[in-house]
C-alpha positions in Angstrom: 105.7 98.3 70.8 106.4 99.7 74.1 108.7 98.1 76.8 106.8 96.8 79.4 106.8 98.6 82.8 109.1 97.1 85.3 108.4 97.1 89.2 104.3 98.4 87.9 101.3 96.5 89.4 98.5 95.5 87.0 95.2 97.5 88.7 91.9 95.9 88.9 88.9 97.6 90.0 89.1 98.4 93.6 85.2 97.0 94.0 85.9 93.1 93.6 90.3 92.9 94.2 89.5 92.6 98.1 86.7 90.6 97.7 88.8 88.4 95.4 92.0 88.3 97.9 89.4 87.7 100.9 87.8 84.2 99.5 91.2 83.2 98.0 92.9 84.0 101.5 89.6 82.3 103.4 90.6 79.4 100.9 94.3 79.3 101.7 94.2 79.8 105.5 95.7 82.7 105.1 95.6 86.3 106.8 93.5 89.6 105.2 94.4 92.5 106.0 92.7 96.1 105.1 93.8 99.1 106.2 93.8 102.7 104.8 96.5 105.4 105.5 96.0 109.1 105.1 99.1 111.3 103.7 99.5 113.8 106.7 101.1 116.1 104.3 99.0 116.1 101.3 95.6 114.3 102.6 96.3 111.7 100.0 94.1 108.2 101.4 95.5 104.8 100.1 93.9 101.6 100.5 95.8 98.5 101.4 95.0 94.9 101.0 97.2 92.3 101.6 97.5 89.0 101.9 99.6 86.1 103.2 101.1 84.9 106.6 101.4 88.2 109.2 99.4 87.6 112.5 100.9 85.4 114.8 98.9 83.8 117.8 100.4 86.6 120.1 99.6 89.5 117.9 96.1 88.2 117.3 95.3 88.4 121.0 96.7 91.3 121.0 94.8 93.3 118.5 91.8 91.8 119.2 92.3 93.3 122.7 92.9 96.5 121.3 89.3 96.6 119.2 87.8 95.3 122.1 89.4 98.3 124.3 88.2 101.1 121.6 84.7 99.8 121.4 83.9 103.0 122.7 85.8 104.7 120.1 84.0 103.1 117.1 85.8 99.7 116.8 84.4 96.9 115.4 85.5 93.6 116.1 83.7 90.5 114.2 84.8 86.5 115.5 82.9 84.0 113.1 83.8 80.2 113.6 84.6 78.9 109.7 83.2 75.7 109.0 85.5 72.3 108.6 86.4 71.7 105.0 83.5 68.9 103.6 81.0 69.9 105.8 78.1 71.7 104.8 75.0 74.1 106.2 
């Protein structure tokens, strides 16, 4: 049997990993973020997901500020009001 790889993250299919972390973070309060980076040098595109606690009040204003500023640019900024916990549509 081979030794199990240390440090290596077990893969799920990219279609339902950040649809998983967003209900689980939704869930826990937490913050989602997705973002993609392009490899200048090779043009290699990774895809991040991440959860946990990152955004502060301060940076939250601030980069909601910053998609409101590059509307013109193709930004896309989306403010929904979650409901309370018990209470139902």
């Amino acid at each position: 049997m081979a030794p199990k790889g240390h440090g290596k993250t077990k893969r799920k299919p990219l279609g339902e990993t950040p649809q998983e972390m967003l209900a689980r973070a939704l869930e826990e309060k937490e913050d989602f973020i997705l973002t993609c980076e392009t490899d200048p040098e090779t043009g290699a595109q990774h895809l991040y997901a991440m959860t946990g606690r990152f955004v502060s009040d301060c940076m939250l204003r601030k980069l909601v500020g910053q998609a409101e500023s590059q509307k013109d640019e193709g930004s896309t900024l989306v403010r929904k009001r979650l409901p309370k916990k018990g209470t139902h549509r």
